[in-house]
C-alpha positions as CSV (number, residue, x, y, z in Angstrom):
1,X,107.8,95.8,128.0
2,X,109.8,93.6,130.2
3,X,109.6,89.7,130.6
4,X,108.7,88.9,134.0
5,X,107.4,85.5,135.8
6,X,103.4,85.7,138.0
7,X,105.7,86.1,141.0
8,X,108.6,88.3,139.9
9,X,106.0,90.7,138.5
10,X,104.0,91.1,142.2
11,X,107.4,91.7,143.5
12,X,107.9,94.5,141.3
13,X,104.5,95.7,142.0
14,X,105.4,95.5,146.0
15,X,108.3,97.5,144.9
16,X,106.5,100.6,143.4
17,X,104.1,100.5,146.4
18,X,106.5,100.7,148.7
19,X,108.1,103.4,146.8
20,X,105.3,105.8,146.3
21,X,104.1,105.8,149.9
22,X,106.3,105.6,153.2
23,X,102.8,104.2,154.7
24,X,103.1,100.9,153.1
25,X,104.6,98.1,155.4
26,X,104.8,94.3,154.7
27,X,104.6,91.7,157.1
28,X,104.8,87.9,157.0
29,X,106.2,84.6,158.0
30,X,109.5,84.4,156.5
31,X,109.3,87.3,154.3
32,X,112.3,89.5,154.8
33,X,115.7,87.4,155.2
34,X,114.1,84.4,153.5
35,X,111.8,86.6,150.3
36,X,109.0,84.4,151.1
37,X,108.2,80.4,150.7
38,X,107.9,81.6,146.8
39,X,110.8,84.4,147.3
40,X,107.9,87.0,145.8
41,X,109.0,89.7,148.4
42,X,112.8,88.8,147.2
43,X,115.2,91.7,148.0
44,X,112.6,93.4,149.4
45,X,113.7,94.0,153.3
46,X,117.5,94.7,152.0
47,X,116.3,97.3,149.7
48,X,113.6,99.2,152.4
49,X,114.9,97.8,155.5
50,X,113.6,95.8,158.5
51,X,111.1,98.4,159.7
52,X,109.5,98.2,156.3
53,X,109.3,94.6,155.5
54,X,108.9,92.6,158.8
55,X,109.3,88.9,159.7
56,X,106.5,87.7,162.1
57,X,106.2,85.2,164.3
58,X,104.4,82.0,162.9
59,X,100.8,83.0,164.3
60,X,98.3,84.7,161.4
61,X,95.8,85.9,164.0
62,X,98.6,88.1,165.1
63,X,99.8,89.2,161.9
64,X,96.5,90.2,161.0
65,X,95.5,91.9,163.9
66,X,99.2,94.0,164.1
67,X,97.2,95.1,160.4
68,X,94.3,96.1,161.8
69,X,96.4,97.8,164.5
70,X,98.7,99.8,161.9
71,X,95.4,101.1,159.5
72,X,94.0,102.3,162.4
73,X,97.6,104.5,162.6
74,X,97.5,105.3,159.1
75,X,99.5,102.9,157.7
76,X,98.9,100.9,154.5
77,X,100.1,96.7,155.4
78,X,100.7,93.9,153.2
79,X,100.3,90.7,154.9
80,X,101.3,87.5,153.2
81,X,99.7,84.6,154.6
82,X,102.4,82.2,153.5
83,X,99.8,79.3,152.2
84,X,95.9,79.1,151.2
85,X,95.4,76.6,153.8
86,X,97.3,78.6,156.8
87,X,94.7,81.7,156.6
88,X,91.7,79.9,158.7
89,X,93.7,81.6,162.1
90,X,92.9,84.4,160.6
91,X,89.7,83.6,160.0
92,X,87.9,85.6,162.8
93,X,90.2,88.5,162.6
94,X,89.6,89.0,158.7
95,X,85.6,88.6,159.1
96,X,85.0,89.9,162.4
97,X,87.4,92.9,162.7
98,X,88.6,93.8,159.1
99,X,85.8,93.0,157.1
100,X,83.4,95.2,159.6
101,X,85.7,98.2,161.1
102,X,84.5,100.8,158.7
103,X,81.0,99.7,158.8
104,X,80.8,99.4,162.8
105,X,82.4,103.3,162.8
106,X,80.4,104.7,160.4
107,X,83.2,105.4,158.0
108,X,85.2,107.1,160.6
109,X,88.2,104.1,160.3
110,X,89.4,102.8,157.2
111,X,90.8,99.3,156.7
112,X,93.1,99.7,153.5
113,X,94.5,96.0,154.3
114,X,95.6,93.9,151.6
115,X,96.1,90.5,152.7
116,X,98.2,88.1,149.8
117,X,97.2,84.4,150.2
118,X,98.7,81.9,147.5
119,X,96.4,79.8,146.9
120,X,95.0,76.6,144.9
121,X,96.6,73.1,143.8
122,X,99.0,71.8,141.1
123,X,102.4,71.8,143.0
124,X,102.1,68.6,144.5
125,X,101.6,69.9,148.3
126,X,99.4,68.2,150.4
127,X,96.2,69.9,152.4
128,X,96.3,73.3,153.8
129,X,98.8,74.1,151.1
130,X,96.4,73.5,148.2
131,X,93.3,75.1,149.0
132,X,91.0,77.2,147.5
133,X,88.9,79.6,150.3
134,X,88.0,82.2,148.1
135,X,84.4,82.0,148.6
136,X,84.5,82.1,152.7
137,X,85.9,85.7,151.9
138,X,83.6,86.6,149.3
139,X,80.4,85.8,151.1
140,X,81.7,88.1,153.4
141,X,80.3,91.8,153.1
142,X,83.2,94.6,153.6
143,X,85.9,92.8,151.7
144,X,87.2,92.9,148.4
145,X,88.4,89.5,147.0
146,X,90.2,89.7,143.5
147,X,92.9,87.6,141.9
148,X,95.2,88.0,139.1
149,X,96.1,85.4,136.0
150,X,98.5,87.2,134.2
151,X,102.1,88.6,135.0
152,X,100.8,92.2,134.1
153,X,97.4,92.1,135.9
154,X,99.3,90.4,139.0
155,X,101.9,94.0,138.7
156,X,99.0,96.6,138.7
157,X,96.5,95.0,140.6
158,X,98.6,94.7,143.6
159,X,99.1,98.3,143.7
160,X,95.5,98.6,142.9
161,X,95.0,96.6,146.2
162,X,97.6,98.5,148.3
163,X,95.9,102.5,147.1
164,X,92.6,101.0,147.7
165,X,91.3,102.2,151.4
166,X,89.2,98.9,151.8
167,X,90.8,95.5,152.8
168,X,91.4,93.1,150.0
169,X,91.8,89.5,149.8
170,X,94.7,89.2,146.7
171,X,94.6,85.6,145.6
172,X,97.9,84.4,143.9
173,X,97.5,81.4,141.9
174,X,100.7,79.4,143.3
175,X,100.8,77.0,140.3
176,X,101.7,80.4,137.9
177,X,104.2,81.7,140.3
178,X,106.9,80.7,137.3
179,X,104.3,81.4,134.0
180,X,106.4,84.2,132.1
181,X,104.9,87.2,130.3
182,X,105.2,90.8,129.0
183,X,104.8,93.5,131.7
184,X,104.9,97.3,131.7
185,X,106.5,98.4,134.5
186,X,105.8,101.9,133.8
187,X,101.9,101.3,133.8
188,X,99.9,103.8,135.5
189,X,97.6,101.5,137.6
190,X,94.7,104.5,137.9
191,X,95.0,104.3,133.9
192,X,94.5,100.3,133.9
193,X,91.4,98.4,134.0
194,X,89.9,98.6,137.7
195,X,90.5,95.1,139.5
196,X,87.1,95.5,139.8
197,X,86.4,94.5,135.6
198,X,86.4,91.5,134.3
199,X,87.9,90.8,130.7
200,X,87.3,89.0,128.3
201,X,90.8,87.1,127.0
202,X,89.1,85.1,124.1
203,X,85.9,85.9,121.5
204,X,83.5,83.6,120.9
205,X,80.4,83.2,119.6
206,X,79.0,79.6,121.3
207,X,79.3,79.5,125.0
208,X,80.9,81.7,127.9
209,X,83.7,80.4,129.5
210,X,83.9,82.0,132.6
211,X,87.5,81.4,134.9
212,X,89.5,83.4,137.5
213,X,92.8,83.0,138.5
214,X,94.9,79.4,138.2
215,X,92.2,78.3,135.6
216,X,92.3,81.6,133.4
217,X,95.6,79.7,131.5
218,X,93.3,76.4,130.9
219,X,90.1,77.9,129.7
220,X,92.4,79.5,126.6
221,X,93.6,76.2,125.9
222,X,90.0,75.1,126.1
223,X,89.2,77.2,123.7
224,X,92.1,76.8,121.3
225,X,91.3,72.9,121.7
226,X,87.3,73.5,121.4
227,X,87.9,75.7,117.9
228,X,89.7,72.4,116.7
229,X,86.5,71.1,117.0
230,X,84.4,73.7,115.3
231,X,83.2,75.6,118.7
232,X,83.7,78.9,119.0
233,X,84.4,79.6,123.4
234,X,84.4,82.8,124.6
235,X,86.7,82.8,127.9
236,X,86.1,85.4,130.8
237,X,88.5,86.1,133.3
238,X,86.5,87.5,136.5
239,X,89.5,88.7,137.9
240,X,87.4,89.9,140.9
241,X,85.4,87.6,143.3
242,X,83.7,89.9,145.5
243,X,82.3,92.2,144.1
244,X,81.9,90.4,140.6
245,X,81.6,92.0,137.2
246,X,78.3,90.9,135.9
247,X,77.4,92.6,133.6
248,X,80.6,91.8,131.8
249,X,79.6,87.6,132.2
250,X,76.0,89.1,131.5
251,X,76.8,90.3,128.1
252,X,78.6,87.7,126.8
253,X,75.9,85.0,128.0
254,X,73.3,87.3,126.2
255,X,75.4,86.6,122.9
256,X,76.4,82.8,123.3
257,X,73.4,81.7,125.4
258,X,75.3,79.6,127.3
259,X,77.4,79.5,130.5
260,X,79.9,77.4,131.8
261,X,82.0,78.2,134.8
262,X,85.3,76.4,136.1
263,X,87.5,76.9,139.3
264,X,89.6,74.6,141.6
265,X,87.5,75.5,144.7
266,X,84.9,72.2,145.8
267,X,81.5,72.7,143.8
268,X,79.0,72.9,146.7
269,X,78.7,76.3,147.7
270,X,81.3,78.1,145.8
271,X,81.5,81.0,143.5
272,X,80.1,78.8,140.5
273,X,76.9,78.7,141.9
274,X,76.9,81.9,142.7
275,X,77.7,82.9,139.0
276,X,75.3,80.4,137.1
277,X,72.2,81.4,140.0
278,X,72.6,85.4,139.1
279,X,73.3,84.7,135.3
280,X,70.0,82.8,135.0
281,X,68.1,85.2,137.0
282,X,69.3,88.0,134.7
283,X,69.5,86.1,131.5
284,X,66.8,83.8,131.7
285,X,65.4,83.8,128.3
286,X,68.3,84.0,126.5
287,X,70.4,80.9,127.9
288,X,69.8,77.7,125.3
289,X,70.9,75.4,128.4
290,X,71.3,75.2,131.9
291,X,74.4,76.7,133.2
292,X,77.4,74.0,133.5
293,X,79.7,74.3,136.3
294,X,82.8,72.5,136.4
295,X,84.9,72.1,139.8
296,X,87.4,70.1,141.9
297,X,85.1,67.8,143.8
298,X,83.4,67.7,147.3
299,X,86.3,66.2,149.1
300,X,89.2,67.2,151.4
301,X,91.9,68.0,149.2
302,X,94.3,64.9,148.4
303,X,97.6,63.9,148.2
304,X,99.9,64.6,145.8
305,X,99.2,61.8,143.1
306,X,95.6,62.4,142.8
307,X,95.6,66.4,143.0
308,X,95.3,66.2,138.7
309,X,92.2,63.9,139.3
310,X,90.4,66.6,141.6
311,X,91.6,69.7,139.8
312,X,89.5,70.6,136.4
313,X,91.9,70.4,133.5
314,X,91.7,70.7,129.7
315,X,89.4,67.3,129.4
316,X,87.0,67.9,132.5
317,X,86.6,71.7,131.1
318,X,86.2,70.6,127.4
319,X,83.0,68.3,128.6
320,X,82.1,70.9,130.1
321,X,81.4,72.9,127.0
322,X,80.3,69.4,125.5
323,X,77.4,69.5,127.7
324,X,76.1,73.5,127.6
325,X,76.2,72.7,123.4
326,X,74.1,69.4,123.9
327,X,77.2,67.3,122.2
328,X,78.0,63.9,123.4
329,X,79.4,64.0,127.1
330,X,80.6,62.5,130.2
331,X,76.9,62.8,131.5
332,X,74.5,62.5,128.4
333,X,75.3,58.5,127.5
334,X,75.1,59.5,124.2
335,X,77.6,58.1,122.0
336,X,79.4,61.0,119.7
């Protein structure tokens, strides 16, 4: 095992990619000379060389259709989109051409396109460097949207991403970039779980917790903070968004009888809803409550000294749970 940061262990995931199959090319805004905004692609074009790891021009429509381009060839590309908020250029390129290629040619053309977006708040950065677009992608049939929360999952399920032959959205949680944490480096990633599983990172007997991503940190401290107060939380992290691992969420709701789910994207329309509508269709008569969703608010995203505000944190989550038990809450009135 080997102590790695989020981002130093997707670079060494990059690494093996790049290693195992001369097919694999990355491409990006500043990601050769420079490593990247985040300097995840570090030491990347000096070790493989220029043809390997390629600086772009500052245009994402272009970067992503040069992808489209180089699977049709044969070839395997990685592009970074440098921020969350820079991807909507893309936009038309990732729905329109990657998402539907292999559909529209009957299988006849893979897409195996992994696209890396950083994404969500907690850095201080202002709009279109904060966002949270994950559910755009997975509303969208023919993609796979996943993203990691730990060092280790972040090193295998970027080469999970790269072998896979259909394009995947690979959401980095920005605000981890630094978190530190054991990582085998010699991990198989056909012998880890698929990026396809969710996992549970914390028993409980009470209510699901269910978190992908940036939140995947909090909801353990939720549920460190939550036994304090005699509740037992048991967290899931989805780890992917598209498709999602229900019957993983579905078992643990069946034992708890009680759902709450909590990510960084605005509440209308996101994958919270989509989560507590399924759940309650498949677990009806087993939930105790109605499922509790807890989000960063129906707003643009703001400035720097309010971005704690909008983002769920320990307190926001932890009423959360308050209300799928029926305690005293934010929303009851009831005095504890």
């Amino acid at each position: 095992m080997t102590q790695l940061t989020f981002a130093r262990a997707i670079n060494s995931g990059l690494r093996r990619s790049l290693e195992n199959d001369a097919k694999v090319v990355l491409m990006g805004e500043d990601i050769g000379t420079l490593g990247g905004v985040f300097r995840v692609t570090d030491g990347l074009q000096k070790d493989f060389g220029k043809h390997r790891v390629i600086d772009t021009p500052l245009a994402e429509s272009g970067i992503v259709g040069t992808a489209v381009g180089l699977a049709y060839r044969g070839y395997r590309p990685v592009v970074e989109i440098q921020f969350d908020g820079f991807v909507y250029p893309a936009f038309d390129q990732i729905v329109c051409q990657v998402a539907k290629m292999h559909y529209r040619t009957k299988g006849a053309v893979k897409m195996p396109i992994t696209i890396r977006i950083p994404f969500g708040g907690g850095i201080g950065s202002p709009e279109f460097h904060s966002e949270s677009p994950e559910a755009y992608f997975a509303h969208t049939p023919g993609l796979r949207v996943i993203s990691p929360s730990s060092p280790q999952d972040a090193h295998t399920m970027i080469q999970q991403a790269i072998a896979c032959d259909d394009p995947v959205l690979f959401f980095e949680p920005k605000r981890r970039y630094h978190d530190k944490g054991d990582v085998d480096e010699s991990l198989d990633p056909g012998a880890a779980l698929s990026f396809e599983k969710a996992r549970v990172v914390a028993d409980g007997r009470d209510v699901t917790l269910v978190a992908y991503g940036p939140l995947v940190k909090t909801a353990r401290d939720v549920a460190l903070a939550a036994a304090d107060e005699g509740m037992s939380v048991e967290v899931i992290d989805l780890r992917s968004l598209a498709p999602v691992d229900f019957a993983t969420v579905e078992a643990s709701v069946r034992k708890t009888g009680r759902l709450v789910i909590a990510h960084e994207a605005v509440q209308s329309g996101g994958l919270g809803a989509e989560i507590a509508a399924s759940i309650t269709e498949r677990c009806f008569y087993y939930l105790e409550s109605a499922p509790v969703r807890v989000t960063g608010f129906d707003v643009p995203y703001p400035y720097s000294k309010l971005e704690m505000h909008h983002l769920p944190g320990l307190d926001r989550i932890l009423d959360g749970v308050d209300r799928a038990l029926g305690r005293p809450n934010s929303l009851s009135g009831l005095e504890g």
